[in-house]
Kinemage of the C-alpha trace (Angstrom):
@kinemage 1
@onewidth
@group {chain A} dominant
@subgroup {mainchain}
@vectorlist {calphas} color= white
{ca unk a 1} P 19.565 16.494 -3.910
{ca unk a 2} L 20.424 20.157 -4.948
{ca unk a 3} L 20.387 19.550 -8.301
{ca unk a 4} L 17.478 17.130 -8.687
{ca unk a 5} L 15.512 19.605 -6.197
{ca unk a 6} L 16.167 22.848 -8.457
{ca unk a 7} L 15.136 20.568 -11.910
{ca unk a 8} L 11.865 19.185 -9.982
{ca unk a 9} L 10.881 23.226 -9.317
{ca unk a 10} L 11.598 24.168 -12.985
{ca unk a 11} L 9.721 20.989 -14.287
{ca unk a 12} L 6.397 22.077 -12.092
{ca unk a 13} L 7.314 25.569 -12.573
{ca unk a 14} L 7.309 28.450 -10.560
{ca unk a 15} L 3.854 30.087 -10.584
{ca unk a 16} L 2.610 26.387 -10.404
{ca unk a 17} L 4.470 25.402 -7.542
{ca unk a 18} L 2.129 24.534 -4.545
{ca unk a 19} L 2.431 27.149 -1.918
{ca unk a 20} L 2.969 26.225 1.449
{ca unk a 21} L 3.490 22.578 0.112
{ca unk a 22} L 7.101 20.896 0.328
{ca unk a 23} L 8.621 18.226 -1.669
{ca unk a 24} L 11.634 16.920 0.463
{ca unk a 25} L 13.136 12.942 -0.251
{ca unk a 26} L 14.432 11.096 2.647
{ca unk a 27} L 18.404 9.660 3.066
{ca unk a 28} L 18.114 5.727 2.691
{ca unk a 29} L 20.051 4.568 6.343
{ca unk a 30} L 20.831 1.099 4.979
{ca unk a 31} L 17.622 -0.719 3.249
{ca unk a 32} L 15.162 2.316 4.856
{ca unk a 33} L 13.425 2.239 1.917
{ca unk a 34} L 10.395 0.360 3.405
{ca unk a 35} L 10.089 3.351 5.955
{ca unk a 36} L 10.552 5.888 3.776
{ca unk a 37} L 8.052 4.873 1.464
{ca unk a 38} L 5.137 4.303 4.181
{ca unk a 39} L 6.411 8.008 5.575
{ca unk a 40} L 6.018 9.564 2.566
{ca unk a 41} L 2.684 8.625 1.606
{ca unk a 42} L 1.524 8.741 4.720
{ca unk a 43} L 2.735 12.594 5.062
{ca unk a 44} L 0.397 13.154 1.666
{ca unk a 45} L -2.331 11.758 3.450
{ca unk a 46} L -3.548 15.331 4.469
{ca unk a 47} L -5.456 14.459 7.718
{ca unk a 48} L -3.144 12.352 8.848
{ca unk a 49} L -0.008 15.180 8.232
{ca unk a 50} L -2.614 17.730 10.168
{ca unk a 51} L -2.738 15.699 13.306
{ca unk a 52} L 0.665 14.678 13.980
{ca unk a 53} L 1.748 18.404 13.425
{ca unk a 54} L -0.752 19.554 15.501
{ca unk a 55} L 0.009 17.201 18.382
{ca unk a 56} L 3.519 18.486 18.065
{ca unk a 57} L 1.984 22.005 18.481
{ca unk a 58} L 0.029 20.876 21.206
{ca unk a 59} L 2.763 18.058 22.912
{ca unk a 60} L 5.084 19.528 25.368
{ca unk a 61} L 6.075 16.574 27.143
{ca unk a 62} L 10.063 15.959 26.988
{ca unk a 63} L 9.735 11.615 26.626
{ca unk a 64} L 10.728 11.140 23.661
{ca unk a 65} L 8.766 8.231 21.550
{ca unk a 66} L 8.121 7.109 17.974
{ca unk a 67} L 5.399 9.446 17.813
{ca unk a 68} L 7.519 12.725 18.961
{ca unk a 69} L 10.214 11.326 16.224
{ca unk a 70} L 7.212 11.302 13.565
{ca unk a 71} L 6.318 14.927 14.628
{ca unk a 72} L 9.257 16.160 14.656
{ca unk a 73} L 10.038 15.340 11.233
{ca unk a 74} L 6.966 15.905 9.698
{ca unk a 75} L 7.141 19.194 11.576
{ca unk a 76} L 11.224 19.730 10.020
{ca unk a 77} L 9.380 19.007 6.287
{ca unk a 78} L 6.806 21.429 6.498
{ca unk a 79} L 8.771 24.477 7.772
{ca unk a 80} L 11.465 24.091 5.436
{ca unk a 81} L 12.685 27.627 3.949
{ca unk a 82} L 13.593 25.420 0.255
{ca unk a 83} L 10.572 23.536 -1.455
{ca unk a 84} L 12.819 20.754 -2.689
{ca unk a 85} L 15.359 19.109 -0.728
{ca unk a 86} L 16.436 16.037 1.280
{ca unk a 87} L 15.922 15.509 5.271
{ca unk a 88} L 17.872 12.851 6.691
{ca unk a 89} L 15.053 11.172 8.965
{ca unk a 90} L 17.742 9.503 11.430
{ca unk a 91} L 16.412 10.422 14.884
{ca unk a 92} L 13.034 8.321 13.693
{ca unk a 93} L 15.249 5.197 12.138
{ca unk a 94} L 17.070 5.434 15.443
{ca unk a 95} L 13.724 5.300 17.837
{ca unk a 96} L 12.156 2.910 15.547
{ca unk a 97} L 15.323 0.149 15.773
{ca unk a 98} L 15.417 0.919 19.307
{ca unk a 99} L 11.861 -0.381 20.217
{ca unk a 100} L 10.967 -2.953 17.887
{ca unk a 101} L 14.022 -5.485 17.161
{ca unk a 102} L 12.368 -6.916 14.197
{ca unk a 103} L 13.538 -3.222 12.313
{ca unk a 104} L 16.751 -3.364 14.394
{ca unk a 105} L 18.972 -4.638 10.996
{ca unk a 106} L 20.234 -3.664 7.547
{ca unk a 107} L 17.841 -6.239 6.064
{ca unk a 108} L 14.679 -5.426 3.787
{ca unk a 109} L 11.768 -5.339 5.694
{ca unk a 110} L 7.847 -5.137 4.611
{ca unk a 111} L 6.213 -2.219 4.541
{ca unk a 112} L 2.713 -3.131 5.230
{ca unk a 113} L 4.305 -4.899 8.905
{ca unk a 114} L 6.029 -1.401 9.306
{ca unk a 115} L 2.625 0.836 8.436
{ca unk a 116} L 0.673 -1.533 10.963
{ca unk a 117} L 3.288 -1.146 13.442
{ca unk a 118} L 3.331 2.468 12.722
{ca unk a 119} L -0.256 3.229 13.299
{ca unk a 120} L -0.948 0.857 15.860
{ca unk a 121} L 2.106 2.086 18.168
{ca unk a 122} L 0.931 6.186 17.452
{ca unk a 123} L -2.904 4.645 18.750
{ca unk a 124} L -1.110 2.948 22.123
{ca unk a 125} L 0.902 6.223 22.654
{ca unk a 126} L -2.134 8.592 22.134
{ca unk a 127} L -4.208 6.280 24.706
{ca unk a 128} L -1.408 6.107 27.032
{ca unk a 129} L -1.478 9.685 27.235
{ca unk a 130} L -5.403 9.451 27.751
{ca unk a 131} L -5.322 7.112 30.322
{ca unk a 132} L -2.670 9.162 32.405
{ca unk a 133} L -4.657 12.331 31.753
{ca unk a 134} L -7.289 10.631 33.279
{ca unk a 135} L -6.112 9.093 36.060
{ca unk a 136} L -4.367 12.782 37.107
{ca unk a 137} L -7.809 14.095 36.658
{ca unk a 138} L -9.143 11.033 39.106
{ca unk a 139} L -6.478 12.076 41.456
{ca unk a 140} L -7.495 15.182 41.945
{ca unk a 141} L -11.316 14.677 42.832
{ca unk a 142} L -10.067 11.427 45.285
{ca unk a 143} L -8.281 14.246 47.179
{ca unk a 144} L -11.172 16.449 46.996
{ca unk a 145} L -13.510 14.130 48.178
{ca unk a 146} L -11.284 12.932 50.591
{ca unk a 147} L -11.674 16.025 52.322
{ca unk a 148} L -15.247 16.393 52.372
{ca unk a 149} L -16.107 12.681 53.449
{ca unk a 150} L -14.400 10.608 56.241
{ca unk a 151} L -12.998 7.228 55.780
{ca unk a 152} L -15.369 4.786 55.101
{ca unk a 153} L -18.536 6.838 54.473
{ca unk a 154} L -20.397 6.311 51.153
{ca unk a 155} L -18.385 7.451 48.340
{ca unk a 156} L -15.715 4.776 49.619
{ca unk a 157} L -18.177 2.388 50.189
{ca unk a 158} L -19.298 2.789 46.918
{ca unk a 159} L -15.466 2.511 45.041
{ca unk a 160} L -15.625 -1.087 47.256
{ca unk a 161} L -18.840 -2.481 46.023
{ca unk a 162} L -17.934 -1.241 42.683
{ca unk a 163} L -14.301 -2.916 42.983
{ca unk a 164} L -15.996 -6.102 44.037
{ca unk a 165} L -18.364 -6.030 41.088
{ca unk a 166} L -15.836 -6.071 38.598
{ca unk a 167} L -13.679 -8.573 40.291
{ca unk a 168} L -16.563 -10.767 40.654
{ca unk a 169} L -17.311 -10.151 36.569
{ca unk a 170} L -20.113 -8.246 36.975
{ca unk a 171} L -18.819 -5.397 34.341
{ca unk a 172} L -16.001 -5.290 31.725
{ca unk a 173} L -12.862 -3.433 31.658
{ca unk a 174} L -13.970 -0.184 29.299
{ca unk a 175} L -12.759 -0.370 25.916
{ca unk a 176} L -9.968 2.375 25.213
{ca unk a 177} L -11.220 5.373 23.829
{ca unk a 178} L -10.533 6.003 19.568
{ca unk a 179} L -7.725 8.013 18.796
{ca unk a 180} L -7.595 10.071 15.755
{ca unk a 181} L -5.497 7.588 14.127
{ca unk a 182} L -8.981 5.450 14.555
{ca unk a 183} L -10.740 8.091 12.868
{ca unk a 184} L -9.055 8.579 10.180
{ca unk a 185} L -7.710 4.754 9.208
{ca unk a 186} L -10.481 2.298 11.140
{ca unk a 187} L -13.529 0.864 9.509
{ca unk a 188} L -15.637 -1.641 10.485
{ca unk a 189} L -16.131 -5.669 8.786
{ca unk a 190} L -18.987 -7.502 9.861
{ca unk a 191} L -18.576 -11.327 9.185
{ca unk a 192} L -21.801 -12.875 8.614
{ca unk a 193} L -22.549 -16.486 9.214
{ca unk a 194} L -25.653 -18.162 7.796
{ca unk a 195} L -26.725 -21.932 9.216
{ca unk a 196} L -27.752 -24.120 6.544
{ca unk a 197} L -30.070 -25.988 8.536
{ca unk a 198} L -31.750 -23.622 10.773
{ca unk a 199} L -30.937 -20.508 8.408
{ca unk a 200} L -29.934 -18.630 11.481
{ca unk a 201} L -28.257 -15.466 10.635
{ca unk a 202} L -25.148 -14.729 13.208
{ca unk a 203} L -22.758 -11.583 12.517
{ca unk a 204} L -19.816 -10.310 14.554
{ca unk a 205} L -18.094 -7.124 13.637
{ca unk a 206} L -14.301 -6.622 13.721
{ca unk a 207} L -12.309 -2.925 13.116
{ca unk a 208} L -9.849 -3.250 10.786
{ca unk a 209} L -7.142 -0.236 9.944
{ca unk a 210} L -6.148 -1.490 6.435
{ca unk a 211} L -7.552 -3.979 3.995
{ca unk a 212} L -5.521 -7.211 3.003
{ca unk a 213} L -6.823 -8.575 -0.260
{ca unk a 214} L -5.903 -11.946 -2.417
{ca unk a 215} L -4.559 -11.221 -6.320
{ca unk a 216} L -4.970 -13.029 -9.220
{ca unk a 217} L -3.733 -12.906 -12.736
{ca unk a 218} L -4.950 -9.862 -14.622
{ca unk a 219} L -7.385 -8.458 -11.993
{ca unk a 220} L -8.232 -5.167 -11.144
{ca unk a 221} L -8.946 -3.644 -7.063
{ca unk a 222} L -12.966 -3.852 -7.893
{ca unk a 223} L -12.569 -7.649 -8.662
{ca unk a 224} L -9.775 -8.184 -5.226
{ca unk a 225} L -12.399 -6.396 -3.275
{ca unk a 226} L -15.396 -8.622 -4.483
{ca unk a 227} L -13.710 -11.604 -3.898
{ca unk a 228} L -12.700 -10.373 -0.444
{ca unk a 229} L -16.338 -10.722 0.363
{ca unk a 230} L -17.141 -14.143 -1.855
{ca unk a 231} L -19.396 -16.146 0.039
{ca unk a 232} L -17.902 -19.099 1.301
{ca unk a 233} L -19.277 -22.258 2.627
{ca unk a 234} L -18.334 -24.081 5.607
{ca unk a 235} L -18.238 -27.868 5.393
{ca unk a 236} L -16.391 -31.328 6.522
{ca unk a 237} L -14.005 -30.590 8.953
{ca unk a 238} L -14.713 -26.854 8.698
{ca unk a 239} L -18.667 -26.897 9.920
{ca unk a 240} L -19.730 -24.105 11.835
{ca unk a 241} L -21.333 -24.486 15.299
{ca unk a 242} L -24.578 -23.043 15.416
{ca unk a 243} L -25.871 -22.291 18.885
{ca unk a 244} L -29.314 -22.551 17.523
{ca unk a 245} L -29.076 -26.185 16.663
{ca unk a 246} L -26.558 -26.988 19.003
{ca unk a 247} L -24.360 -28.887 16.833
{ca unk a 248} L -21.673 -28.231 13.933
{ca unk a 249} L -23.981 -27.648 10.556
{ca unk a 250} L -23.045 -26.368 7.176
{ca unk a 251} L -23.052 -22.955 6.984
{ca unk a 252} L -21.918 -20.002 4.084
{ca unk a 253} L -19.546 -17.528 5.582
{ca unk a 254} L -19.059 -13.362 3.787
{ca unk a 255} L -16.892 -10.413 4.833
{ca unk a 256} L -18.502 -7.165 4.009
{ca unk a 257} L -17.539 -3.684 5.148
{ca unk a 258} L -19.742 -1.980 7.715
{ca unk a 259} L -18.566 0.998 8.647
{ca unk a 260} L -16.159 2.806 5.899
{ca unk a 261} L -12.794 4.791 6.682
{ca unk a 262} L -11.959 8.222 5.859
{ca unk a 263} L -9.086 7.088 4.248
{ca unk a 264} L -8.943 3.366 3.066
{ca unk a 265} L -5.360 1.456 3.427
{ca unk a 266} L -5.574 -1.102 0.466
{ca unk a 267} L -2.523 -3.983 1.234
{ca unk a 268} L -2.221 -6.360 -2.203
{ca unk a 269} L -1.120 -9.811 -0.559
{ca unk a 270} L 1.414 -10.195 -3.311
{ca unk a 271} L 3.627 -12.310 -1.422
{ca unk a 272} L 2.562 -15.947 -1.388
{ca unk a 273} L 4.434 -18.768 1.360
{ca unk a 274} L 5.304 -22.003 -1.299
{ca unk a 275} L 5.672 -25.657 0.763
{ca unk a 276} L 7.430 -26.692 -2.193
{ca unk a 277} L 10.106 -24.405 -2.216
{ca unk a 278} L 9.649 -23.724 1.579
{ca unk a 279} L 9.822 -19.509 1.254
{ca unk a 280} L 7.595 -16.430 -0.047
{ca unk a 281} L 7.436 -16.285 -4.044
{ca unk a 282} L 6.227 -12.691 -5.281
{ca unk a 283} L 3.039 -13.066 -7.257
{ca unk a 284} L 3.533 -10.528 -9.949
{ca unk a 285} L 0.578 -9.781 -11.381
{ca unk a 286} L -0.960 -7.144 -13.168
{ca unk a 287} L -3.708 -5.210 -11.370
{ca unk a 288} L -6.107 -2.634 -13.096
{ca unk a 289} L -6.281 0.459 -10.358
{ca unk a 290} L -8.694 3.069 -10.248
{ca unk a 291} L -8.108 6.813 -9.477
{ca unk a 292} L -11.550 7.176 -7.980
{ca unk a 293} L -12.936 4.178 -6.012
{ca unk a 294} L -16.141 2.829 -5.145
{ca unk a 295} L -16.681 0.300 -2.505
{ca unk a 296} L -19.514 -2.317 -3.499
{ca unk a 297} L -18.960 -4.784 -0.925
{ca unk a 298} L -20.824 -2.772 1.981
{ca unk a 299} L -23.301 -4.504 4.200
{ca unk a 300} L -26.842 -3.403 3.671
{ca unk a 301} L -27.115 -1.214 7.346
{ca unk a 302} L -23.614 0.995 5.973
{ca unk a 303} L -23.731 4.168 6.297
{ca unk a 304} L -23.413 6.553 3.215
{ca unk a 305} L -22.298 3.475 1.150
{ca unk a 306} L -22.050 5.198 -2.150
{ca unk a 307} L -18.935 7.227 -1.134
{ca unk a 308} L -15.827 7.559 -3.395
{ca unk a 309} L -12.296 7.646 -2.798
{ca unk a 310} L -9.935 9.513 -4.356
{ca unk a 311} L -6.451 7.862 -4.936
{ca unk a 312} L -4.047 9.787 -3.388
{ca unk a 313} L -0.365 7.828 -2.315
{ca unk a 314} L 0.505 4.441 -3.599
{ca unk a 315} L 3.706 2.101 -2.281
{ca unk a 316} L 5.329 -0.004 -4.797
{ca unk a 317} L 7.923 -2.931 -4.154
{ca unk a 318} L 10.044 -3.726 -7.411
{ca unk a 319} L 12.167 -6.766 -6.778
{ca unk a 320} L 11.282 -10.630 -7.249
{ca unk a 321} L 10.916 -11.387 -3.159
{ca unk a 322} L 10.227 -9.998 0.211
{ca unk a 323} L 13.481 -9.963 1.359
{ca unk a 324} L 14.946 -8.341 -1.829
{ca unk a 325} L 13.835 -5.254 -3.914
{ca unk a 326} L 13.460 -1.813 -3.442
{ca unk a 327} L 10.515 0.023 -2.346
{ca unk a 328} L 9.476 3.475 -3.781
{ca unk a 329} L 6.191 5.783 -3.703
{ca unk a 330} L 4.376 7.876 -5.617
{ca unk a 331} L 1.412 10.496 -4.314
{ca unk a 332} L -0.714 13.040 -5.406
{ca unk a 333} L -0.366 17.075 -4.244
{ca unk a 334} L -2.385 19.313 -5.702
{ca unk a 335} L -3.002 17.667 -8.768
{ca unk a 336} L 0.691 16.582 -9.208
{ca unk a 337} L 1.625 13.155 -8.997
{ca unk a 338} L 5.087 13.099 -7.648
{ca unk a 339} L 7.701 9.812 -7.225
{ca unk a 340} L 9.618 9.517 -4.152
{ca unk a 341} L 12.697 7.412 -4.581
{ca unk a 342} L 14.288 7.338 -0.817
{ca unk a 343} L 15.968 11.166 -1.328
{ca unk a 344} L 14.660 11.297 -4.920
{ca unk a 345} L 11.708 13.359 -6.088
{ca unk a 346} L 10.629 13.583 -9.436
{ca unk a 347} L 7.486 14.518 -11.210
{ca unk a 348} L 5.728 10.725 -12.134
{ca unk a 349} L 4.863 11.954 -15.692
{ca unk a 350} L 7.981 11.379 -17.157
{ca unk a 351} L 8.470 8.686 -15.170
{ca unk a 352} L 5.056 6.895 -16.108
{ca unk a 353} L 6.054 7.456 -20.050
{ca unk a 354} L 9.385 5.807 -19.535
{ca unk a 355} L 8.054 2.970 -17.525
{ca unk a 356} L 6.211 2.329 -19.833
{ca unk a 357} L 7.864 1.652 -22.881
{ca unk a 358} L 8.567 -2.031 -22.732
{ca unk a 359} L 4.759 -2.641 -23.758
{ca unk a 360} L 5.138 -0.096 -26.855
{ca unk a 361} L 8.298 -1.478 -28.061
{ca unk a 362} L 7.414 -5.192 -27.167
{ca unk a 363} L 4.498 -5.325 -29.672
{ca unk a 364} L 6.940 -3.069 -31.999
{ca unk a 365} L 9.704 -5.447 -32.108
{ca unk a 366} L 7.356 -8.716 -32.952
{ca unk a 367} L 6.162 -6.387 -35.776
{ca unk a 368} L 9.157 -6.225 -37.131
{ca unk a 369} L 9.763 -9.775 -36.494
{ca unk a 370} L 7.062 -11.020 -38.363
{ca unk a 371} L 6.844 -8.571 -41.038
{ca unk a 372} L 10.144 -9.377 -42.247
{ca unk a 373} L 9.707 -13.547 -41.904
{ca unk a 374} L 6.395 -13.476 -43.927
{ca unk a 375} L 8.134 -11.098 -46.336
{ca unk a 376} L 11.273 -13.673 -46.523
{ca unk a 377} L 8.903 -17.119 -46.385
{ca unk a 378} L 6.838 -15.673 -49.529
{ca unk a 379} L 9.946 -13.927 -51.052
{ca unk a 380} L 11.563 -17.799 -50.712
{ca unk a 381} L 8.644 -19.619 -52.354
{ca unk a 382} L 8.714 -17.340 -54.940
{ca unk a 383} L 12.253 -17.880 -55.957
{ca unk a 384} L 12.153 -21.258 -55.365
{ca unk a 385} L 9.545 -21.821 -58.001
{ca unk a 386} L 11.038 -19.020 -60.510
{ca unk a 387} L 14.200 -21.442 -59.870
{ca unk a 388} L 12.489 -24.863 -60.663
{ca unk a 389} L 11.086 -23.361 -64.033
{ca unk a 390} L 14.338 -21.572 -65.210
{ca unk a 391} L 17.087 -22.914 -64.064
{ca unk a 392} L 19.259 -23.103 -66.453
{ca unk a 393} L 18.568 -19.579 -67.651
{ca unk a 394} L 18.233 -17.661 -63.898
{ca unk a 395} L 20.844 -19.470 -61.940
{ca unk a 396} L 23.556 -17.232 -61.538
{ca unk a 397} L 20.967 -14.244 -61.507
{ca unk a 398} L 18.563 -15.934 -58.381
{ca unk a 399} L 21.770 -16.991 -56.469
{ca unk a 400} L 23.115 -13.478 -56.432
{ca unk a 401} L 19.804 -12.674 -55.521
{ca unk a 402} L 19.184 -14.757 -52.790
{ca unk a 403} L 22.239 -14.115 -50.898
{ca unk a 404} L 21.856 -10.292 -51.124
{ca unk a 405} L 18.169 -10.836 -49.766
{ca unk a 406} L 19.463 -13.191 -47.141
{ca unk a 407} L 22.034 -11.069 -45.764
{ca unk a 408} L 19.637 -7.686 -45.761
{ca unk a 409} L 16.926 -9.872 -43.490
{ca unk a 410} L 19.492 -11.164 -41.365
{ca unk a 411} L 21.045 -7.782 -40.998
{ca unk a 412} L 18.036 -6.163 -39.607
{ca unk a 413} L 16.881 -8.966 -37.787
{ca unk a 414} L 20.341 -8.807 -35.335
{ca unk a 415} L 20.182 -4.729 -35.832
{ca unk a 416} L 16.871 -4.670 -33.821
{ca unk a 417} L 17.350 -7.387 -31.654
{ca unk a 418} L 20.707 -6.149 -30.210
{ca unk a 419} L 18.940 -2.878 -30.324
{ca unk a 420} L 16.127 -3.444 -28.257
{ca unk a 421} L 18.429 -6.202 -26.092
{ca unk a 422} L 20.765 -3.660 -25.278
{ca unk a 423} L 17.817 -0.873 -24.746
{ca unk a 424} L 15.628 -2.873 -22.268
{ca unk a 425} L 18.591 -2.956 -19.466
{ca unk a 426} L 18.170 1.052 -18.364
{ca unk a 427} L 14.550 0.693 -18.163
{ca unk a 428} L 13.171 0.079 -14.675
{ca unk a 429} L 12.437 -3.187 -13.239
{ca unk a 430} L 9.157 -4.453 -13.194
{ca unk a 431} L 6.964 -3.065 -10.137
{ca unk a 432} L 4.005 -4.253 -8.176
{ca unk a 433} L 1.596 -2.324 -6.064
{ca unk a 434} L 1.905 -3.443 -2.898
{ca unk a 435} L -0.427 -0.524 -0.751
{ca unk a 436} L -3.423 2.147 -2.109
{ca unk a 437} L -4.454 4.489 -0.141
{ca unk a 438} L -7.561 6.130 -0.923
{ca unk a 439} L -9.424 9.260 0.794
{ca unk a 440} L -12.872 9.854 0.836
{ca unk a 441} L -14.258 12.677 -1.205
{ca unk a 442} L -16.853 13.256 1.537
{ca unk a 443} L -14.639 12.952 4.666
């Protein structure tokens, strides 16, 4: 990537270049492009870059996991000598195959089952570490207290009667601390449920890391994320139980976010399972996307529920199914937006006019279209009656005429078509968003 890395500097321009900022694509190991994707936006989500590379500063242990991997090459990106290059990210393709066999293959996989896995496997490692911190910590006062009680005096007695509480149920196992993965990617839903009879009021709250919304034709995220929390009512075979009344009732059901993320994970459920065809069908739909978001499904005890997000990384899947396609990703640094094509970089300007020229010359070519068969249909009726009337003395003349006219329509007709035919098979296929991530302007 020499030569892509070198045009990318001269397009943003030296004295504009970010300093201390990097702008490195990563080598495609056979359908990678999934990972790759995720890595890269998630590396442009700033707090997120901060704490891996400062639990590499911190780390010293020598077990190697997913999370080392992810250190270690967000640590290789960010103390790069060049701005622009490529880093081959094998050592975390090779970890990653190792532990989870669904990513052990040169098949396509999904890249919001590769973010979850992602996050979700950093939070286990990270309380792993926690919990054996801990228990070292534990070991050491056992041993001190050992020595300054005797066997069976009261701090053991207490450890029993507390060991015989919980076994008998009397407490719950603690819930594992938050990580800063949970700080920076968990929110809170609540899921209220009202009783139709009784109008009993029941809510149960639920942490969430990323949001999975429904599409529908010509939508935008505002409208995804109001039908996310649509009311919905619970009837037939679907009644709610209501402890109040003691029996299954009617009841309305809503989502609505409680507590909001620092940076919200938006997941566009674009791929839709089909009985009738028995597989996943890509719904490609347009969606209207904000750069600045505003969440208005919050539930009325939210805290600071007027906060906006900024739009900063979005993953796109171009292709016609899950299993098929190519998945690229496009962020924002420093007021660039920037395209990352597996080991491709390129500034998304250019990249956002070209993509865009199927609408512009769609609307141009039916222009032309009908221009020329109103001109021809008119031009025709014309003649035709200027050929009734004088026949005999415009025959030769209107024949000539016709044919030349005929030939000239036709002639630009097949000109453009071929034109445009031949032009719309370098542009880009069509792309769907598949994951937003937005930041919070306040957090």
């Amino acid at each position: 990537m020499g030569a892509n890395g070198s045009l990318l500097e001269k397009e943003i321009g030296h004295d504009q270049f970010p300093s201390n900022e990097h702008y490195f694509g990563l080598v495609n190991f056979g359908n990678t492009c999934y990972c790759n994707s995720v890595l890269q936006a998630l590396y442009f989500c700033k707090p997120f870059r901060d704490k891996v590379l400062e639990y590499k500063a911190r780390n010293k242990r020598t077990k190697e996991t997913l999370l080392t991997c992810l250190a270690d090459l967000f640590h290789s990106i960010a103390n790069q000598k060049k701005k622009t290059g490529t880093i081959a990210p094998k050592k975390f393709i090779a970890r990653l195959r190792k532990e989870n066999e669904l990513f052990d293959n040169y098949m396509q996989q999904d890249a919001h089952e590769f973010l979850n896995y992602l996050l979700n496997t950093i939070a286990d490692i990270l309380q792993a570490e926690k919990q054996q911190g801990s228990q070292a910590n534990s070991k050491g006062n056992k041993c001190t207290s050992d020595g300054a009680h005797p066997p069976g005096g009261p701090m053991a007695s207490a450890g029993a009667t507390q060991s015989a509480q919980n076994q008998a149920g009397g407490t719950q196992p603690p819930k594992p601390e938050p990580t800063w993965v949970h700080d920076i990617f968990q929110g809170t839903l609540t899921n209220e449920t009202r009783c139709l009879n009784c109008e009993t009021v029941s809510s149960k709250d639920e942490d969430f890391l990323d949001l999975s919304v429904d599409v529908s034709q010509n939508t935008s995220i505002t409208h995804c994320l109001r039908g996310f929390s649509n009311t919905e009512t619970l009837c037939s075979e679907h009644k709610y139980y209501c402890e109040n009344c003691c029996s299954k009732q009617e009841a309305q059901k809503r989502m609505r976010v409680k507590k909001l993320p620092m940076i919200l994970a938006l997941h566009l459920k674009r791929f839709k399972y089909t009985e009738q065809q028995n597989r996943h069908t890509k719904l490609s739909y347009r969606v209207v996307f904000p750069l600045e978001l505003r969440l208005f499904n919050t539930s009325d005890d939210a805290y600071n529920p007027d906060r906006m997000y900024d739009l900063v990384a979005v993953v796109i899947h171009c292709g016609s199914g899950p299993n098929r396609g190519h998945y690229i990703s496009i962020v924002k640094s420093h007021g660039l937006w920037l395209l990352f094509d597996d080991d491709i970089v390129d500034c998304f300007t250019r990249t956002f006019c070209f993509a865009s020229l199927p609408f512009f010359f769609f609307f141009f070519f039916f222009f032309f279209f009908f221009f020329f068969f109103f001109f021809f249909f008119f031009f025709f009726l014309f003649f035709f009656f200027f050929f009734f009337f004088f026949f005999f003395f415009f025959f030769f003349f209107f024949f000539f005429f016709f044919f030349f006219f005929f030939f000239f329509f036709f002639f630009f007709f097949f000109f453009f078509f071929f034109f445009f035919f031949f032009f719309f098979l370098f542009l880009p296929p069509s792309s769907s968003f598949i994951l937003r991530g937005y930041r919070s302007q306040s957090g």
